[in-house]
N, C-alpha and C positions, 0 to 999 in steps of 0.2 A: 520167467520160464515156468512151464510146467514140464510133467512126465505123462507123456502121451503112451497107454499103453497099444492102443488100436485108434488108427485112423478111422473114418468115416467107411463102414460096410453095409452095403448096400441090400444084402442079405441081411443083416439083421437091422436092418436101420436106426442102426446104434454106432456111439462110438464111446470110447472107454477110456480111462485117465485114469491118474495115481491122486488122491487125497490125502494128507497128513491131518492128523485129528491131535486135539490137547484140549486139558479140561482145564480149568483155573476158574477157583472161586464157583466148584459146581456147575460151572455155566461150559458146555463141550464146543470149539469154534475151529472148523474147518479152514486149512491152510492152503490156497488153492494155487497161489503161484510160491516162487521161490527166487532168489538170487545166490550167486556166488561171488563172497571175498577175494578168495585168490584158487591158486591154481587146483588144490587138492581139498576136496570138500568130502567129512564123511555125516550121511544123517541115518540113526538110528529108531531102526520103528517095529512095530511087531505089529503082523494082522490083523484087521478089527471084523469086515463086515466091509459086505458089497451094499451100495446106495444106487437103485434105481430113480433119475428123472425121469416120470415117464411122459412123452408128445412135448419135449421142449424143442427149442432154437437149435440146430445143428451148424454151423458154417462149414464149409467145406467145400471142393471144388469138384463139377463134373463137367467131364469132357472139355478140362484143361477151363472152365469159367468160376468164378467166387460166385457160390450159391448159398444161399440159407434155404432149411429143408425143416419139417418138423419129425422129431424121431428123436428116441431114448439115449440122456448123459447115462452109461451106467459110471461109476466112482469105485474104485477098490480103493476103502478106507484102511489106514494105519494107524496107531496110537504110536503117537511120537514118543522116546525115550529119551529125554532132554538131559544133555552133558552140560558141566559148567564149565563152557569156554562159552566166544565172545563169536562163535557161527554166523552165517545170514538165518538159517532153519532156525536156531537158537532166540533169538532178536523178533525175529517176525513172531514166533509165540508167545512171546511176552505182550505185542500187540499187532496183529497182522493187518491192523488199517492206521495205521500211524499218522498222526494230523488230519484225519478226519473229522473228529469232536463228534464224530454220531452216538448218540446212545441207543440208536439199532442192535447196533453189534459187543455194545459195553454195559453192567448196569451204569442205572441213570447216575449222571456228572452233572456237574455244569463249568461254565469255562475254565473258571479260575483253578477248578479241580484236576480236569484233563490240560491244563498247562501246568500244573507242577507234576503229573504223573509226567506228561514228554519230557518234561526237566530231568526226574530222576531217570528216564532212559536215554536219555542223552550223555548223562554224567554218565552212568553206568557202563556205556559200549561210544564211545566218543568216538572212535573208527569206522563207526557201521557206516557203511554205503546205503545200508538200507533205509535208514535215519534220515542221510542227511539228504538222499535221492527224493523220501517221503515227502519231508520239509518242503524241498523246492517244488515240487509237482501238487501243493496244497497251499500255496502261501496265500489265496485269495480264503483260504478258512479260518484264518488269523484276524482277529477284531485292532488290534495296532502292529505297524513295524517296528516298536520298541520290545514287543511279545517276541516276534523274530528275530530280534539282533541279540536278546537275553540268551535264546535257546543254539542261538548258528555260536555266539561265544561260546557255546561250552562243546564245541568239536575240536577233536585233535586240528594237527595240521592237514592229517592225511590226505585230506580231500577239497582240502581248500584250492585247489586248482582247476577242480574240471569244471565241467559245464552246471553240474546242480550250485556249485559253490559261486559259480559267476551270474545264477541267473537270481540266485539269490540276494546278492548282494547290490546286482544292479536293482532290483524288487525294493533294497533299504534304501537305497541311493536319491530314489523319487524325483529320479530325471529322467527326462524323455528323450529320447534318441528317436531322432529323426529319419525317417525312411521316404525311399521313392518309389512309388505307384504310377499302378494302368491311369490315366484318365477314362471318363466314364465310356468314352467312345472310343478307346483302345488306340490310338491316333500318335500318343505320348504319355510321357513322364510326370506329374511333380510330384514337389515333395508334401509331405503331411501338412507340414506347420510351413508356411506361409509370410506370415506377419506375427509375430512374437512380441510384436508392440501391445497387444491386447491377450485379452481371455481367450484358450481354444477348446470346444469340445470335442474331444473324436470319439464316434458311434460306431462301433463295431453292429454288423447286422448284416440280414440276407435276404433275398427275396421269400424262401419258403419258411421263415420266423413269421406266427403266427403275433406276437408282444412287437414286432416289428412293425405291423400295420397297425397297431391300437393304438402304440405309442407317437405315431405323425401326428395326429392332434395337439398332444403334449409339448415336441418340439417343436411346430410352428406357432404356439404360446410361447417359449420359451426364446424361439428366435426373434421375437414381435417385441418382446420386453425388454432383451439385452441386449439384440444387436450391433447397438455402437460399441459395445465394448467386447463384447464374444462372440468370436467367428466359430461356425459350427461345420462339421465334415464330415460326411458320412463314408465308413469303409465298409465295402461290400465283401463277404469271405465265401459268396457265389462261384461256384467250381465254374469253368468257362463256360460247360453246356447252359448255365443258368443264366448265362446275365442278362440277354436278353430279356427273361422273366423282370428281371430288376431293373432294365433301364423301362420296362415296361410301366412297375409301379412308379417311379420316379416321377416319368409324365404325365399318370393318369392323378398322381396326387401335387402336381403341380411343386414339387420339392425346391424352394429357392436353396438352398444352401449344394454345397459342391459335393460331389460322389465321387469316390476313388475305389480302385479294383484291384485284390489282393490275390486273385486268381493264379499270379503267376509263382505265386510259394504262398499259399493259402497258411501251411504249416510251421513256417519259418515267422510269419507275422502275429501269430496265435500266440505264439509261446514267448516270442521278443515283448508283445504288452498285457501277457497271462490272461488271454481270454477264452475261460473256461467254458460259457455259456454266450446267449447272445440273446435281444438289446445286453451290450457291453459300452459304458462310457465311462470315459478320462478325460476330469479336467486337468488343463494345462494350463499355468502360470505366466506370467510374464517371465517371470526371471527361471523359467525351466522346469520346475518340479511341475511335479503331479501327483494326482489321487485317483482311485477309483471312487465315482458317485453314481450312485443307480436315481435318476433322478423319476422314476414311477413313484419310490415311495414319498412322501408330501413334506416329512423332516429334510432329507439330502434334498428336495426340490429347492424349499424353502434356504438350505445354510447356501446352494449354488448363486440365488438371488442374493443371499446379504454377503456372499465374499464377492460377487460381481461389482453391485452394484454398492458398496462400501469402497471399492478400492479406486485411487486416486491414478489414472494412468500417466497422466501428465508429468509425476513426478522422476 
């Protein structure tokens, strides 16, 4: 949530918002969205200073359409007055990009550093929604799911029930759950996985992914060398005006491996096998688990061949 103070005016083509500002460690860091705990939220701030963006990104609608426009963010900045309760506003300034691990926005860390920092704010507000909302919606920024099962145990119960605590847990879980898809020709159904007797790869990808095209090289290397034992699937997350574009490259790149279309809940499928970005691959086990391998770079190319081609299917 933000605090919009003015929509989009066309006369000044400008639009205007609330900012909370907090300084920590000398370093001043702009709080630009916010959440609420429960019903009754108080946050305290006293005036700072107006911040002109000037010719940036506006979104906004004209004549009832979603338009982007160029024209002035102005900000009316506050300096927040931080109470010691256990707030969302309170929480977030302690770090308002929680499980990012950028040192952008932080001085320089490095991992092991900014995981016992989320540590100690986890101990700290073990209720936060904010926390454990952060947690779930970053968990591809985590180097192991042993990282994540240390930091999700040290939440209350509070929130172990909703959607961040089950997406998370299915995230430790490192099983795949099976879904059913457009075929490429929109005709019918199947399901992702197949044959579970062998290796699966699923490639999340799109027609206008640029790392999409460079990468078909790569996997018909990789399909040429493992085949007998790894079946490879491409999912397409092409909104429907697109597929066309996609079953286009398909044919013009002679794709043997099978293509499936996630057009019909692009966003339900994103978030069930956290694909944040795209080329996105998961391999899949015979006996169910899974990992994410980005196999461009030459080490994950490389351990994909020797857990393929090491593993004995027969048994």
């Amino acid at each position: 949530m933000m605090l919009k103070v003015r929509d989009y005016d066309p006369l000044t083509n400008a639009t205007t918002n609330i900012r909370f500002i907090t300084s920590q460690n000398d370093k001043i860091t702009p709080i630009a969205n916010m959440g609420v705990e429960d019903r009754v939220n108080y946050i305290y701030a006293r005036y700072k200073e107006k911040t002109v963006f000037a010719g940036d990104i506006i979104s906004t609608k004209i004549n009832n359409k979603d338009t982007s426009i160029m024209g002035d963010i102005i900000c009316e900045d506050f300096d927040l007055m931080l109470q010691n309760d256990h707030s969302d506003i309170t929480i977030r300034a302690k770090d308002p990009y929680f499980s990012w691990f950028s040192n952008y926005y932080h001085e320089k860390r490095s991992y092991a550093e900014y995981l016992t920092f989320y540590k100690g704010l986890v101990q700290a507000y073990p209720d936060s929604r904010y926390l454990i909302s952060g947690l779930a919606n970053n968990l591809m920024n985590y180097k192991s799911v042993d990282d994540i099962k240390i930091l999700y145990s040290l939440f209350s119960e509070k929130h172990k029930n909703t959607q961040w605590a089950k997406k998370i847990e299915l995230f430790m879980s490192r099983k795949f759950e099976n879904s059913s898809l457009s075929t490429l020709n929109q005709k019918g159904h199947e399901e992702v996985l197949q044959d579970q007797s062998k290796f699966n790869l699923i490639v999340f990808t799109a027609s206008w992914c640029v790392p999409f095209l460079e990468e078909i090289p790569l996997l018909k290397e990789i399909h040429n060398d493992l085949g007998k034992k790894l079946i490879m699937t491409y999912i397409s997350i092409d909104e429907q005006k697109n597929i066309p574009a996609f079953r286009k490259v398909i044919k013009q790149n002679d794709i043997p491996w099978r293509s499936l279309l996630a057009y019909e809940d692009n966003k339900k499928i994103k978030e069930k096998y956290f694909v944040k970005g795209i080329p996105h691959c998961i391999l899949v086990y015979p006996n169910g688990e899974m990992e994410n391998i980005e196999v461009r770079q030459p080490h994950k190319k490389a351990r994909l061949y020797e857990i393929v081609s090491n593993t004995d299917l027969s048994l």
